[in-house]
N, C-alpha and C positions, 0 to 999 in steps of 0.2 A: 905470380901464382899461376900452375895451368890451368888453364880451363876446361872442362867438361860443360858441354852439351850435347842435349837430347833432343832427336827428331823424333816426333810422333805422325805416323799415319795412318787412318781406321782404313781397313780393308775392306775393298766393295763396301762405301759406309752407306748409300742408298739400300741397295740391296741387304746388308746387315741391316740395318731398322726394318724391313721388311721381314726379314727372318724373323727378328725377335719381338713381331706383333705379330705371326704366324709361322711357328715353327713347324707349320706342313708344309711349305716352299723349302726347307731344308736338302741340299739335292738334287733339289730341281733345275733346269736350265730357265731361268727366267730373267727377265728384263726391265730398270724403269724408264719411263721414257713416254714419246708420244705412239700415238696411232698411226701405222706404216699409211694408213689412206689419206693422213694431214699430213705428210707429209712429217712424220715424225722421227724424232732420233733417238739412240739408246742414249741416256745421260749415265746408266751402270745397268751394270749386269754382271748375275751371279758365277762363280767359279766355274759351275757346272755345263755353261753357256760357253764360258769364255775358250771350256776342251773342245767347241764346236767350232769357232773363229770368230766368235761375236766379242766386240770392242767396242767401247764407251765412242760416241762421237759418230757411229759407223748408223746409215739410216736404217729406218726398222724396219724395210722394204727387205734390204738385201740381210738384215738378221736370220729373217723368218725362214730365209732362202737357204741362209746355212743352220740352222739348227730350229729345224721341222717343229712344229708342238712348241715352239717358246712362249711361252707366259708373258703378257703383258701386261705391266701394272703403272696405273698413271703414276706422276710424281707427287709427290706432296713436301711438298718443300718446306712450309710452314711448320710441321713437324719435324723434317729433317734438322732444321734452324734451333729450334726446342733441344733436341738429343744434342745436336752440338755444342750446345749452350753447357749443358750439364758433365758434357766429356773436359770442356774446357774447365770448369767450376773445381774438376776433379784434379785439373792439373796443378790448376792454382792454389789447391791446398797443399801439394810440395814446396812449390817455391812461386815468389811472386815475379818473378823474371819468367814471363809465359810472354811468346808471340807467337801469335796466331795469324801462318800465311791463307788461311785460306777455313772452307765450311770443314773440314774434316783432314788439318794438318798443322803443327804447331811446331814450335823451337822452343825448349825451358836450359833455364843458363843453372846448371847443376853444383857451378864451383866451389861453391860456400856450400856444399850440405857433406857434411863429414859422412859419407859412408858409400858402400859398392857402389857404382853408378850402374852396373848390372844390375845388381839385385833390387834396387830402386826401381830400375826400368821394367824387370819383370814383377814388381810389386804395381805398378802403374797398370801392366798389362791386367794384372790378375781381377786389380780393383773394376776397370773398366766392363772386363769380362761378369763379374760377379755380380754388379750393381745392375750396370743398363748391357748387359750380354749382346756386347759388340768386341769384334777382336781389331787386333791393332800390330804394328806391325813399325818397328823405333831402331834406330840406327844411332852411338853413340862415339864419340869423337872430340878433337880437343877445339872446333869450329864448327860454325853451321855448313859449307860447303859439303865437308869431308861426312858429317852425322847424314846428311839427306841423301849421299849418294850411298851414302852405307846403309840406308834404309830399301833404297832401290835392289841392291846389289843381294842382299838378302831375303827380299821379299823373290826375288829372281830364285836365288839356289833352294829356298823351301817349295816353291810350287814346282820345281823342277823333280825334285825328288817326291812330293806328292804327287803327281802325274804320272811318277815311274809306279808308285806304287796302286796305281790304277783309282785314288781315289781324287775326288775335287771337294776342298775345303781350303781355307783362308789361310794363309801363311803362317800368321802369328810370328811371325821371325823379331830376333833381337840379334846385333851384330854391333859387335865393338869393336872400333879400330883403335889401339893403347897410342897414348903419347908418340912420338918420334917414330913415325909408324906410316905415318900420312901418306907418302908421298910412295914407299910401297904398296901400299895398298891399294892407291888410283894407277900407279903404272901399267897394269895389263890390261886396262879397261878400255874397251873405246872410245876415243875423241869424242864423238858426240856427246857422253852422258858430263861432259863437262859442261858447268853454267856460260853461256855467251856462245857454245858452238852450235847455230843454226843450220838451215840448211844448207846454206850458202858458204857459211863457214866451213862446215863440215867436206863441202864439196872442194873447195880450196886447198883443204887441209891434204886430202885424198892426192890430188892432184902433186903436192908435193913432199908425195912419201908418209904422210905424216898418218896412220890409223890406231894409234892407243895413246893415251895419256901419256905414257911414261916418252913416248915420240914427241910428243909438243917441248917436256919436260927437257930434253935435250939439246932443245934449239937455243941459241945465245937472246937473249931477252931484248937489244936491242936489233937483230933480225927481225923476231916477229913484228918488233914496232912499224918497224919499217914497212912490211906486209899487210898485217893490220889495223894499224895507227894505234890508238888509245887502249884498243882491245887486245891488243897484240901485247900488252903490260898483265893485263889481269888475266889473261890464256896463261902466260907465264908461269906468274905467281900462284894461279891457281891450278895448276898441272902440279906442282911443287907442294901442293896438299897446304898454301897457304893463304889464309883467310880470317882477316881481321873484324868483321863486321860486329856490332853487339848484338846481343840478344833487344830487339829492342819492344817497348811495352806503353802504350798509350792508355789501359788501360789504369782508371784511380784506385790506388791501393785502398782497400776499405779494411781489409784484415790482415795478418800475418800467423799461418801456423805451420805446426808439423805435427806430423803423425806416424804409426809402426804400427805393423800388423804383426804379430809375432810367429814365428814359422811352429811352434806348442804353445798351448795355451799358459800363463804364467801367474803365478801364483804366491812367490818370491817376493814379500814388501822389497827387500833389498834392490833387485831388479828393477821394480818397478818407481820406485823413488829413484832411482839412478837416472832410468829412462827420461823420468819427469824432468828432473835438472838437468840433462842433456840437450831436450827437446826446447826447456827454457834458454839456454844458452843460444842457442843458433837464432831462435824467434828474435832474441834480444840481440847479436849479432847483424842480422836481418834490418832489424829496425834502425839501430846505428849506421847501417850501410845507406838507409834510404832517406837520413834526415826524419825518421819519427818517432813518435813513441806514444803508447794507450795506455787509456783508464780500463779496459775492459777486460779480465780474464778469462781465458775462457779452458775447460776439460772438456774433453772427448773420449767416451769408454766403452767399450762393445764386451758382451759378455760371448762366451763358445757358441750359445743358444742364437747369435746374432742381432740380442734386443742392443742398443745402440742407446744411449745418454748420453745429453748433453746440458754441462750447466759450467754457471757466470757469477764471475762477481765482479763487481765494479768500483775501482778504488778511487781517495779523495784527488786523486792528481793522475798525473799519465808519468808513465814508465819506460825505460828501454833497458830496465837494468836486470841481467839474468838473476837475481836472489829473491827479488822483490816478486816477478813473476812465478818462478818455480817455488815458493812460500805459499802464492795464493792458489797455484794447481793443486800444490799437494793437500792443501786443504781442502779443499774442491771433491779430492779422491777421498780422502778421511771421510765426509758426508756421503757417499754413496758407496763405497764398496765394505761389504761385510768381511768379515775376517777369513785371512784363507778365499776369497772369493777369487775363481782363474778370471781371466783376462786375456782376453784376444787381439785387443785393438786399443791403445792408448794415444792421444794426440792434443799438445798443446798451443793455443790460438790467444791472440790480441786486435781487441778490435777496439773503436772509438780513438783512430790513431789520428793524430794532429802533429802538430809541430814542436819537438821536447821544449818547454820551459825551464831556462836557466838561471833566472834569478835569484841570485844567491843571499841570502839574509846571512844576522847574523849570527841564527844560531845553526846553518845552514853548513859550515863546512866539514862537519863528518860524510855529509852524504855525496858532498862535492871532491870527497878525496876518495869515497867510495865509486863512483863515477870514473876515475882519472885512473883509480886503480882497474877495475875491469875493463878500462880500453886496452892497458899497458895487457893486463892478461889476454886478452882477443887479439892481438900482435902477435903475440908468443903463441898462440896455438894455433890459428891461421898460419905461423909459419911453421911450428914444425908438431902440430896435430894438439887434438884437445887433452890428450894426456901428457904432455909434458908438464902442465901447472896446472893445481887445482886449488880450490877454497878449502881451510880444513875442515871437518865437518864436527 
């Protein structure tokens, strides 16, 4: 199966949490960071800075020196830790294949969620924006390598073209490089934005002809080794747009859900029952993929107004099975929504997940054949889409 992944990363995200605990810095050339007289550094600074020459890293001695009047605001880290916590929380209610390289940059492994992986991503962007109004800026691809440099590569041509048009604000960029595509798409890029090529590298590389991706890409694989030992294999492969790595996730699953924001508000039982049994299926999917299964159901309902509910039921044993859970959503929705009532935001979740129980009694084998039967269906639709086999209804 290919895979799709997502790189995520918040723009100027010190500087964004500044913005959005004071939207009068909006604009402004401002800086986080130390005190140019302690000898202090920009750890970020905002867009409007950055039109001046100011760079993260760069001391705030020589900031001040290129853009006059810069605002200096201490760090607050503590907080910053907080926001990230909740940007990531937001991730993880996609998909639970989230890693997080870092305080405001992540990788989520997409491949199991049947739908756009665009429009996901800019559903990711929008949530983030709306909720805690930070922008973000995702690169999407069939590997982490190729997603993260297609994060860079885009965040590059949108502040390009916002700078032509004389304004400084955050990229917001999303760039998708499709399947079989890879290795096009790094060719014109320079060497350096490739992972392993340092300085040194870099210099090397120079030296013998070599300055865009698609120049490494050309060179016989045992050459490079030769040139540069071990690394001379993964410059290779990785020129090549090829990159095997997993998404990978230390953190302990505690829930599994999914969610849709609906691009009009909806109103349609039809629809929305449908959604529900879809959303069950993947959850249920999901949780067969991870060795587990819950007692706990959970709906998620947002009305146009933006009031947001959420309610649970909790059943006598734990589940992985999509009927069992899409059963207890949709009753879930029965209790709180009124007739005709629109719908903005639908999303369903399983929590109190442990290890499925299989022991089978012996009045046990209907559900054991029910079981055996929706793996055989999740086979079939994993391979060629969830509409090819359905349950009749």
């Amino acid at each position: 199966m290919t895979r799709t992944i997502l790189h995520l990363d918040l723009d100027a995200f010190f500087c964004a949490v500044e913005e959005a605990r004071n939207p009068e810095l909006r604009g402004k050339a401002f800086a986080v960071g130390g005190k140019p007289g302690e000898r202090g550094v920009v750890a970020s600074c905002s867009y409007a800075a950055r039109r001046n020459g100011v760079r993260s890293a760069m001391p705030m001695s020589q900031a001040l020196r290129l853009s006059p009047g810069l605002i200096i605001i201490p760090a607050r880290h503590r907080l910053y830790s907080e926001i990230s916590r909740q940007v990531m929380a937001i991730l993880h209610d996609l998909t639970t294949l989230v890693e997080q390289i870092s305080i405001d940059e992540a990788f989520l492994d997409l491949s199991d969620i049947r739908d756009d992986p665009e429009r996901l991503a800019r559903g990711l962007q929008a949530r983030i924006r709306d909720e805690l109004h930070l922008p973000c800026s995702i690169g999407i691809a069939s590997n982490k390598l190729v997603a993260k440099i297609a994060t860079e590569v885009g965040k590059h041509l949108a502040l390009k073209r916002i700078k032509a048009q004389g304004a400084a604000e955050p990229p917001n960029a999303v760039t998708v490089v499709p399947y079989g595509e890879e290795a096009a798409f790094l060719s014109p890029l320079p060497a350096e934005m490739l992972w392993g090529v340092g300085p040194k590298t870099s210099k090397r590389l120079s030296e013998l002809g070599i300055h865009t991706i698609g120049d490494i890409a050309k060179w016989p694989e045992k050459e490079l080794i030769r040139l540069f030992g071990e690394n001379g294999r993964d410059l290779s492969r990785h020129a090549k747009g090829i990159d095997n790595r997993p998404v990978v996730t230390e953190r302990e699953t505690k829930s599994i859900s999914q969610e849709v924001t609906f691009a009009v508000d909806v109103r349609d039982d039809k629809v929305l029952q449908k959604t529900i049994r879809e959303q069950s299926g993947r959850v249920a999917s999901q949780l067969r993929k991870n060795g587990l299964a819950g007692s706990t159901i959970k709906l998620k309902i947002r009305w146009p107004d933006f009031t947001t509910l959420t309610r649970q039921t909790t059943l006598g044993h734990r589940t992985d099975q999509e009927d069992e859970i899409a059963k207890a959503a949709l009753e879930l929705m029965k209790s709180v929504r009124k007739p005709n009532q629109a719908v903005r935001l639908i999303g369903v979740g399983v929590t109190g997940l442990g290890q499925p129980i299989r022991q089978l009694g012996l009045w046990d084998v209907d559900s054991e054949k029910a079981r055996r039967l929706q793996s055989a269906m999740n086979e079939l639709q994993e391979r060629y889409g969830r509409d090819v086999i359905r349950r009749g209804e």
